[in-house]
N, CA, C and O atoms as a GROMACS GRO file, in nm:
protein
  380
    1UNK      N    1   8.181   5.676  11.780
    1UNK     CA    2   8.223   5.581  11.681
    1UNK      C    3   8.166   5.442  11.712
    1UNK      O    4   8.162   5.356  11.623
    2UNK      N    5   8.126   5.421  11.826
    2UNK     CA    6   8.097   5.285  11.872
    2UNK      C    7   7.956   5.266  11.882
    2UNK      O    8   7.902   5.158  11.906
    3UNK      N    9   7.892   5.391  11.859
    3UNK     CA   10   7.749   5.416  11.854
    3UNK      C   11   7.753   5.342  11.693
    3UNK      O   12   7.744   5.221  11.674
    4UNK      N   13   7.766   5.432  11.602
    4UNK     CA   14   7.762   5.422  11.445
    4UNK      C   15   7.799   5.252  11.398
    4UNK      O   16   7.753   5.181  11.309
    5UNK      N   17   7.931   5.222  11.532
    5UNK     CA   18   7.992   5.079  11.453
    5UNK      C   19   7.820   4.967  11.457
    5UNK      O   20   7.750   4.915  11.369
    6UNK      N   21   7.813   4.977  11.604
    6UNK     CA   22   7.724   4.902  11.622
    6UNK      C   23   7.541   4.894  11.585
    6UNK      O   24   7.467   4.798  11.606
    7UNK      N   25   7.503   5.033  11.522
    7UNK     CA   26   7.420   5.056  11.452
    7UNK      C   27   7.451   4.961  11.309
    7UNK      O   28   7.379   4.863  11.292
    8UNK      N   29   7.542   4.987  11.224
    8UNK     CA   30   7.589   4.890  11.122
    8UNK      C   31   7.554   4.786  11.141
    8UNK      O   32   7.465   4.734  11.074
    9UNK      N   33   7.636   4.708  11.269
    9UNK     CA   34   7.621   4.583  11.256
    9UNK      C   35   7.462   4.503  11.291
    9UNK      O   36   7.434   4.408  11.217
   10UNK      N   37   7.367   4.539  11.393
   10UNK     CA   38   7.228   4.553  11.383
   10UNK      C   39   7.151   4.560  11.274
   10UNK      O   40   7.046   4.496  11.273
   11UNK      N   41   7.191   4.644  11.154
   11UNK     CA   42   7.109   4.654  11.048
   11UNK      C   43   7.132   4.554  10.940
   11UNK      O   44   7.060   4.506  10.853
   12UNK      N   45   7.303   4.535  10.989
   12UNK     CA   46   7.355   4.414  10.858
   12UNK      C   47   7.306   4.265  10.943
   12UNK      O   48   7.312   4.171  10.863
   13UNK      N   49   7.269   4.230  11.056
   13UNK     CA   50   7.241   4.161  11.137
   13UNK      C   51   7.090   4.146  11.048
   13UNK      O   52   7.070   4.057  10.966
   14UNK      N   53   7.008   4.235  11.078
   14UNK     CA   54   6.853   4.197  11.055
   14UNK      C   55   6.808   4.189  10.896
   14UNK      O   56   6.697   4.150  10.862
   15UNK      N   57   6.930   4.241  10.787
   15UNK     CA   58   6.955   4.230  10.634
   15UNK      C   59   6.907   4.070  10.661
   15UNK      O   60   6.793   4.025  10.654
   16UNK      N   61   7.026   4.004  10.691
   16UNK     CA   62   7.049   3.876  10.699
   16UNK      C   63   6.980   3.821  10.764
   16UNK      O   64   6.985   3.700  10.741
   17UNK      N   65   6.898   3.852  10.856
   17UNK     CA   66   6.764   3.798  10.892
   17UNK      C   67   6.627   3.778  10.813
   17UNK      O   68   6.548   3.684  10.813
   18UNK      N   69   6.626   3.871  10.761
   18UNK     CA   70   6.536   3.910  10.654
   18UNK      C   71   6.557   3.821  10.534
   18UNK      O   72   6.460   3.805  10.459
   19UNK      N   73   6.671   3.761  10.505
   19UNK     CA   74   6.678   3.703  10.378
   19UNK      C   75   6.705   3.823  10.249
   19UNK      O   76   6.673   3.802  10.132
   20UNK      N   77   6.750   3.911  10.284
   20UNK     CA   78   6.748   4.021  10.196
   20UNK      C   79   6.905   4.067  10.155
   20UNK      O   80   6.992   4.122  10.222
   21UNK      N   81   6.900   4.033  10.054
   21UNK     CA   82   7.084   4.033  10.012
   21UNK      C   83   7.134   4.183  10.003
   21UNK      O   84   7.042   4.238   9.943
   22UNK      N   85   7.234   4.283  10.031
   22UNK     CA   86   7.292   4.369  10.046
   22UNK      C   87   7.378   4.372   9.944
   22UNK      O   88   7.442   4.274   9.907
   23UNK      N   89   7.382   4.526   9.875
   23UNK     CA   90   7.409   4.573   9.758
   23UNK      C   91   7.548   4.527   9.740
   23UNK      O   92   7.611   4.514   9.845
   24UNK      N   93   7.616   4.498   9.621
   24UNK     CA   94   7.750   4.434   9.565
   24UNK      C   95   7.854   4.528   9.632
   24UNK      O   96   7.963   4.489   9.673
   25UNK      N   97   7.791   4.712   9.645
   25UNK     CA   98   7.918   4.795   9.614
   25UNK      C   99   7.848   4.918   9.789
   25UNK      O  100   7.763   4.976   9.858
   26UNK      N  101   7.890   4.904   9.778
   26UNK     CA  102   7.839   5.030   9.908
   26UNK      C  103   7.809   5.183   9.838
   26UNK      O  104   7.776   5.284   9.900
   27UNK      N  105   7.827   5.171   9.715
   27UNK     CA  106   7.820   5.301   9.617
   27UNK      C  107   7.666   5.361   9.685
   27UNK      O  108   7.588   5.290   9.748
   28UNK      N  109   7.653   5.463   9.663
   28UNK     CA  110   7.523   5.508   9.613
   28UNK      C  111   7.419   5.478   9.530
   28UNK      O  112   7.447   5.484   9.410
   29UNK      N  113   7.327   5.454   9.553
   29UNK     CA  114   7.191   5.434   9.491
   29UNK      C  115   7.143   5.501   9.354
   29UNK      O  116   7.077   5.450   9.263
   30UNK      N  117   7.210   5.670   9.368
   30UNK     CA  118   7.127   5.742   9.312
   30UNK      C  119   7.151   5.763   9.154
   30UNK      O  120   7.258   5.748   9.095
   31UNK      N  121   7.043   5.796   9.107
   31UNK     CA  122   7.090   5.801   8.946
   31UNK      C  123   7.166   5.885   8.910
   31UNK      O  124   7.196   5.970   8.993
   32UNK      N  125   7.213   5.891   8.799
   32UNK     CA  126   7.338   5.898   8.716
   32UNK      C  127   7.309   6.032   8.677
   32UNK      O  128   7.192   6.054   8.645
   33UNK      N  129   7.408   6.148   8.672
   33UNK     CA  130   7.395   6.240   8.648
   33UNK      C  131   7.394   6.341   8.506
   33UNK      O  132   7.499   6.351   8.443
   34UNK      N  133   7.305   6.395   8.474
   34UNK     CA  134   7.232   6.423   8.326
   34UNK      C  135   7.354   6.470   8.272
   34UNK      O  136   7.441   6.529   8.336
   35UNK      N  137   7.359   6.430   8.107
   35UNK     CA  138   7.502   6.518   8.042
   35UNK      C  139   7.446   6.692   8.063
   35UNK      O  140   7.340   6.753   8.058
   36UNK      N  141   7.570   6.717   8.085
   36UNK     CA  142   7.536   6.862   8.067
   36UNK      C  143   7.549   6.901   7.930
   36UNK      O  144   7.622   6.845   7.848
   37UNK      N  145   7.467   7.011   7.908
   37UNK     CA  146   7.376   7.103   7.804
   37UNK      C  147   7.502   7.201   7.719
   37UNK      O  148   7.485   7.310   7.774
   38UNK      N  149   7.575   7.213   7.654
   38UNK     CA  150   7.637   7.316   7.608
   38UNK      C  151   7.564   7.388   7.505
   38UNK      O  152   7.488   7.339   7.422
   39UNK      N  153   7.597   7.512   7.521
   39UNK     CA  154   7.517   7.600   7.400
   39UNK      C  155   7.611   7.590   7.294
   39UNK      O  156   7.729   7.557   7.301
   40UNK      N  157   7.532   7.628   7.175
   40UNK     CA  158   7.616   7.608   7.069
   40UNK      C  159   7.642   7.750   7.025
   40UNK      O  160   7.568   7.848   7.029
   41UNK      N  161   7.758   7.737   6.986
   41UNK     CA  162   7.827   7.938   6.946
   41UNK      C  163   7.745   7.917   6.814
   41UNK      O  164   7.742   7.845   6.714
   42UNK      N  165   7.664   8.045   6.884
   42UNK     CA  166   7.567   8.113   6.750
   42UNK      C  167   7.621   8.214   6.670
   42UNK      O  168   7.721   8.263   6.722
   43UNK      N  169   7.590   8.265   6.558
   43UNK     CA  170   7.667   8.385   6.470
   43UNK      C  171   7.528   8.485   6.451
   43UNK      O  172   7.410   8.471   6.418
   44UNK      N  173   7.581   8.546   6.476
   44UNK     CA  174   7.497   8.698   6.396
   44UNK      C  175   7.431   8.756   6.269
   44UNK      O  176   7.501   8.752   6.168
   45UNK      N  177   7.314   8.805   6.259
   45UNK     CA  178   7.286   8.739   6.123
   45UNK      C  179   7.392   8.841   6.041
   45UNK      O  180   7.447   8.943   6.083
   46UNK      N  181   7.401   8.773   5.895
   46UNK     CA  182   7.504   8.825   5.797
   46UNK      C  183   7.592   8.757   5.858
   46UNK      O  184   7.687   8.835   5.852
   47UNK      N  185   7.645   8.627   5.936
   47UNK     CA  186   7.744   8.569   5.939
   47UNK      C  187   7.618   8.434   5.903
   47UNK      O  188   7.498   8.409   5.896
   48UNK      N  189   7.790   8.364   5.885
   48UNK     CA  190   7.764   8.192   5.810
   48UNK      C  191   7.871   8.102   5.967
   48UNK      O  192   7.987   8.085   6.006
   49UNK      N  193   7.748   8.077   6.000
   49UNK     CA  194   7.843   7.958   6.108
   49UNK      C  195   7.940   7.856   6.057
   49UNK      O  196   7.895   7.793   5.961
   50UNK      N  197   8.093   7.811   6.105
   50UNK     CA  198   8.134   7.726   6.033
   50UNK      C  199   8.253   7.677   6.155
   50UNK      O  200   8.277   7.727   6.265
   51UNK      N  201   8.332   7.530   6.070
   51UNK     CA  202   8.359   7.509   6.148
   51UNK      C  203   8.541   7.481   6.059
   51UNK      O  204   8.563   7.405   5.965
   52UNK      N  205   8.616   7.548   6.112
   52UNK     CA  206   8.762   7.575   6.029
   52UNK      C  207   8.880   7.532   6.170
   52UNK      O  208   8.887   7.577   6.284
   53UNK      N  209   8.978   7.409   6.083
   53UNK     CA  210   9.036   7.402   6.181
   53UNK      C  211   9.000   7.377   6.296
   53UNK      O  212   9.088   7.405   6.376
   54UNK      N  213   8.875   7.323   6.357
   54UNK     CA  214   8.823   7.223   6.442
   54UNK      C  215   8.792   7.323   6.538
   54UNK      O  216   8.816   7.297   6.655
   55UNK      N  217   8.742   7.438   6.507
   55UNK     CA  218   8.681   7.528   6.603
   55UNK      C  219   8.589   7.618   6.501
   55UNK      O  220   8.605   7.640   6.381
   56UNK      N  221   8.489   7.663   6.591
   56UNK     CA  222   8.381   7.747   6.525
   56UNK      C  223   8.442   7.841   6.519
   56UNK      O  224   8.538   7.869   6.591
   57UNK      N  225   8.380   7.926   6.403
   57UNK     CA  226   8.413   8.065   6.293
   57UNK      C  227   8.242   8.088   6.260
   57UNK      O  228   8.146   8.019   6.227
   58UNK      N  229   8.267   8.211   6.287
   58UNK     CA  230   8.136   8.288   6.234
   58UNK      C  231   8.215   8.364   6.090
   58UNK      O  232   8.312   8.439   6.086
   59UNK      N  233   8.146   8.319   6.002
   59UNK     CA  234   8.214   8.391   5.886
   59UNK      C  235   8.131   8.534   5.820
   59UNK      O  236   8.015   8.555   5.853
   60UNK      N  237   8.190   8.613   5.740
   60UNK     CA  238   8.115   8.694   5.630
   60UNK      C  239   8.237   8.756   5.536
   60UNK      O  240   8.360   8.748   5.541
   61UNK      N  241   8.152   8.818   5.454
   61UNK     CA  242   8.298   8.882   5.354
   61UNK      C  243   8.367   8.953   5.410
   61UNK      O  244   8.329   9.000   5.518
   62UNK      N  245   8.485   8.983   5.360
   62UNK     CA  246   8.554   9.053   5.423
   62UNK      C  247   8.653   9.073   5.557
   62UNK      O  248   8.742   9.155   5.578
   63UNK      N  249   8.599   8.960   5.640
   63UNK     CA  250   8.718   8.922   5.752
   63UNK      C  251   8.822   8.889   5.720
   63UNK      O  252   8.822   8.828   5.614
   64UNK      N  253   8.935   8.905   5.777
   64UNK     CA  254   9.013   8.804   5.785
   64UNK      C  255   9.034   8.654   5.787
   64UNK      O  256   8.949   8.584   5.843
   65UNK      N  257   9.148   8.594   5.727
   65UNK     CA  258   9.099   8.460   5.710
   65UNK      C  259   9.244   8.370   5.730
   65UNK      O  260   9.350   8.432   5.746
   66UNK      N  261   9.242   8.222   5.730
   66UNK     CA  262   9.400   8.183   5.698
   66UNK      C  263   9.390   8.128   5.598
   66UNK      O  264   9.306   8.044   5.566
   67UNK      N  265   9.506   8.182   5.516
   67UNK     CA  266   9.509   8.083   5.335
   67UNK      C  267   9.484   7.934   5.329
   67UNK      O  268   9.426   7.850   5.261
   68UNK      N  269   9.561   7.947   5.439
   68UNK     CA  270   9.610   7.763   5.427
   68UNK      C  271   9.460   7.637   5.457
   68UNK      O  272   9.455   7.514   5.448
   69UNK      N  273   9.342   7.758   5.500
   69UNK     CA  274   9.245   7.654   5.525
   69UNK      C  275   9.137   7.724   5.429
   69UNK      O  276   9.015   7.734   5.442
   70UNK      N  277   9.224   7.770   5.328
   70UNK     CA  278   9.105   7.799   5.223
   70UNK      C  279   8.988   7.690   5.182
   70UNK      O  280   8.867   7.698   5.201
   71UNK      N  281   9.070   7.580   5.115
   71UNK     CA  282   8.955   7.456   5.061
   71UNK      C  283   8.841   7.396   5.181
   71UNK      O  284   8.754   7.311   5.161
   72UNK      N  285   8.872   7.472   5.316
   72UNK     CA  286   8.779   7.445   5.477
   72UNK      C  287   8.603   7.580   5.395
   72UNK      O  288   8.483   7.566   5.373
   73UNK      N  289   8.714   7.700   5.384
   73UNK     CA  290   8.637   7.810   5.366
   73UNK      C  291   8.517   7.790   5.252
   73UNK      O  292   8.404   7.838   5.262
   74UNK      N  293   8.556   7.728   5.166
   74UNK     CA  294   8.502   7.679   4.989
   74UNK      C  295   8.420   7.621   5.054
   74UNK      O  296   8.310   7.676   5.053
   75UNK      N  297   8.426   7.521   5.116
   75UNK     CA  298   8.311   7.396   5.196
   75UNK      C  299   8.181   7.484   5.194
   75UNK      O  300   8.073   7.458   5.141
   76UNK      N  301   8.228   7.619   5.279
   76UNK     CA  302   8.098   7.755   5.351
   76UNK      C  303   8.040   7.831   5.254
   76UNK      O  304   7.936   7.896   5.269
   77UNK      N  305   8.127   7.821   5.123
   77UNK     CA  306   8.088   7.945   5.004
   77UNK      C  307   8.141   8.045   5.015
   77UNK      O  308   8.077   8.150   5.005
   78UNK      N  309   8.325   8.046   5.048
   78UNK     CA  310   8.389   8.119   5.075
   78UNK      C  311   8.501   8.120   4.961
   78UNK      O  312   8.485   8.064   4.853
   79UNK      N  313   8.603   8.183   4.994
   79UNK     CA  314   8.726   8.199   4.941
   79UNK      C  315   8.802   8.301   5.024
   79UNK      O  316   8.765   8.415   5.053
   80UNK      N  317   8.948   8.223   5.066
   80UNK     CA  318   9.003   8.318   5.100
   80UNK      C  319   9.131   8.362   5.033
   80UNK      O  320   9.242   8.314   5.056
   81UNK      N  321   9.104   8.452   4.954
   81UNK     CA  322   9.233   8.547   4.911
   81UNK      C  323   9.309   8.668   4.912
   81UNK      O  324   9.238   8.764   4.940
   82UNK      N  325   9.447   8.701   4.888
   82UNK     CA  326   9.514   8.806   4.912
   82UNK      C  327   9.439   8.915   4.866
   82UNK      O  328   9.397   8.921   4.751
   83UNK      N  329   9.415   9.027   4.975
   83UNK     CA  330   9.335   9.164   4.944
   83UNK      C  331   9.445   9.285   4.849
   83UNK      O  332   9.415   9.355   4.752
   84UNK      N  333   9.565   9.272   4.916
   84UNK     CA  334   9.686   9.330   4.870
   84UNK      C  335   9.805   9.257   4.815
   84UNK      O  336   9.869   9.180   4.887
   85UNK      N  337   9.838   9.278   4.690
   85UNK     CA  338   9.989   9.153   4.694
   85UNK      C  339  10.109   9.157   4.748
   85UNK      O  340  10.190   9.066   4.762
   86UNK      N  341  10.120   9.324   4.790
   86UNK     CA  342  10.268   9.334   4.850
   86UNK      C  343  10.256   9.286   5.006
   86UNK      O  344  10.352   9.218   5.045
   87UNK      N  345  10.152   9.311   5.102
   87UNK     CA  346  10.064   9.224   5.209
   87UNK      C  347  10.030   9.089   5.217
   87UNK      O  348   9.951   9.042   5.135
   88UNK      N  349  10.088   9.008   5.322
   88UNK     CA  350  10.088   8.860   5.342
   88UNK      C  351   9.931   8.873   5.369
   88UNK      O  352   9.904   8.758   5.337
   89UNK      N  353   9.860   8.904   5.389
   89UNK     CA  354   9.722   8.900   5.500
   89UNK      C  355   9.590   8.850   5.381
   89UNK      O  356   9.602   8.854   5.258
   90UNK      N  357   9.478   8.808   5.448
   90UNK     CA  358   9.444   8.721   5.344
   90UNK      C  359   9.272   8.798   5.391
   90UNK      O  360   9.266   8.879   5.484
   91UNK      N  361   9.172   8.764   5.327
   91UNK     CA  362   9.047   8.836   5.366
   91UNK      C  363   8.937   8.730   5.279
   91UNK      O  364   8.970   8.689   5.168
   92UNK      N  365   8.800   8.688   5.343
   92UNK     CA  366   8.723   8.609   5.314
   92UNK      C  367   8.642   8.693   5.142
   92UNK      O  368   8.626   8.814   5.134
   93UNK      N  369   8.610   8.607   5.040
   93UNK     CA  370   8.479   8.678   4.962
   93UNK      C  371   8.420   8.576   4.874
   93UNK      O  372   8.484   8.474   4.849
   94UNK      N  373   8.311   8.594   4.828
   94UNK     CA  374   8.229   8.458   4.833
   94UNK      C  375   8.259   8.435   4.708
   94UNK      O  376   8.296   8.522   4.630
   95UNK      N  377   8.242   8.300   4.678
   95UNK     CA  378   8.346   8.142   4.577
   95UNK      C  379   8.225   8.267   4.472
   95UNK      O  380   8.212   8.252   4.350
   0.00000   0.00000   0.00000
């Protein structure tokens, strides 16, 4: 430890000899690290990529769907309506 202290002080010694001012932050030097890359969720062909309720949907006819974000579905060239009436369940088919 007394090796390392006094190495420090030697180098901050000859900084200041030098006329050479020493960094604001003791941080690291090194550059800034790249955003990382996310892939984007791809769909299959015969699906319509979309984005419902703030998450991706791969759409096509016939899936399943939720009513309540029908006018989301219309945006895609969709519609989602009841397949059966006595059945709550709802299924995609194009506007």
């Amino acid at each position: 430890m007394i090796r390392s202290a006094t190495k420090l002080t030697s180098v901050l010694a000859a900084v200041a000899a030098l006329g050479i001012s020493a960094p604001a932050s003791a941080a690291p030097t090194h550059a800034a690290a790249p955003p990382r890359a996310f892939a984007a969720k791809s769909c299959s062909s015969g699906y319509t990529r979309a984005v419902i309720n703030g998450s991706v949907k791969c759409l096509r006819t016939g899936e399943f769907c939720t009513h309540s974000a029908d006018r989301q579905y219309r945006h895609y060239g969709f519609r989602c309506v009841s397949y059966y009436r006595n059945v709550g369940r709802y299924r995609l088919t194009h506007a």
